[in-house]
N, C-alpha and C positions, 0 to 999 in steps of 0.2 A: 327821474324827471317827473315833474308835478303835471300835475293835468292842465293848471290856469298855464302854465309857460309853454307846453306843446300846441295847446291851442292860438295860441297867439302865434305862432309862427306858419300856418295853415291860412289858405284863402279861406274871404269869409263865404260861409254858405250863399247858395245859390236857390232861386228857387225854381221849378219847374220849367215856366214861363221863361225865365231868364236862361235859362242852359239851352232851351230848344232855339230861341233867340238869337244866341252865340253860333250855335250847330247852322243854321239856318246863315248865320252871314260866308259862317266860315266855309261850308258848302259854295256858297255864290261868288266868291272870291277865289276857290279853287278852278271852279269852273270856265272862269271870265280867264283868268290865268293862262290856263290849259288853251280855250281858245286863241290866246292871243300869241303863244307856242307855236301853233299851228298856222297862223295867220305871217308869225316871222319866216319858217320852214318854207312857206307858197311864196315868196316874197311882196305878200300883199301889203306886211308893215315895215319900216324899216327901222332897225335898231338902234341908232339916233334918234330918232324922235322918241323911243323910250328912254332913253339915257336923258334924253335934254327935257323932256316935259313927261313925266310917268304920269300916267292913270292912277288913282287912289288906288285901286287894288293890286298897283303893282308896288308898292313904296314900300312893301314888306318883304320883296321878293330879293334871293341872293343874286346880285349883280353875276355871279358864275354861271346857274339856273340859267337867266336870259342868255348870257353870250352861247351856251351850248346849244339853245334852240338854233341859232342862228347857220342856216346853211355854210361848209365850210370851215366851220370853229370847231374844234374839236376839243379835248381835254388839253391837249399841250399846248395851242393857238389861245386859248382861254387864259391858261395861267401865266404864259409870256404878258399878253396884256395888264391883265391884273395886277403880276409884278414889275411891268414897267412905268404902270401909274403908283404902286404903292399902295393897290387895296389890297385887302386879307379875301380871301375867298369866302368868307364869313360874312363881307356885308352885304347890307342891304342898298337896295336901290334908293332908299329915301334915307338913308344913313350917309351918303356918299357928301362929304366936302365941296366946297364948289371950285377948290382945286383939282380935287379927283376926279370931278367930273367935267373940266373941261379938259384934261389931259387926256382921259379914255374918248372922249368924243372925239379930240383929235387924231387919234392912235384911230379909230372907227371910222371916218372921214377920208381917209390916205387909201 
């Protein structure tokens, strides 16, 4: 393998500024996350109104993630649902169809 062809398949550099940048969001989005975890668990949020209108910093988040915060849901209540809509445990909240996501709001709603 030549060196121009490995390079080319490598992100481009970063510079100092820009990595701490990144570190810095991704930190704040962990965080805000984690809060909002917590905030499901107290029942201060309710997990319909994340399904139906998410926060930007949850649009990355795995739709399984949230349901397991959610008091009551456990690993097998989680995947029943998910497989009754036809999501993958792999997506994400702002990946979700607006099939998908009106069938889990319904399935969440009952």
């Amino acid at each position: 393998m030549t060196t121009s062809s490995k390079a080319s398949s490598q992100a481009p550099e970063r510079s100092l500024d820009q990595r701490m940048d990144a570190l810095r969001r991704a930190n704040e989005i962990r965080t805000r996350r984690a809060q909002l975890k917590r905030d499901l668990k107290a029942g201060r949020v309710s997990i319909t109104g994340i399904i139906d209108d998410p926060p930007d910093f949850m649009l990355t988040a795995k739709v399984f993630d949230v349901l397991m915060a959610v008091p009551k849901y456990g690993k097998v209540k989680a995947t029943r649902y998910l497989n009754h809509c036809r999501i993958s445990q792999g997506k994400t909240i702002g990946g979700l169809s607006d099939r998908q996501r009106s069938e889990l709001l319904e399935l969440l709603r009952r």
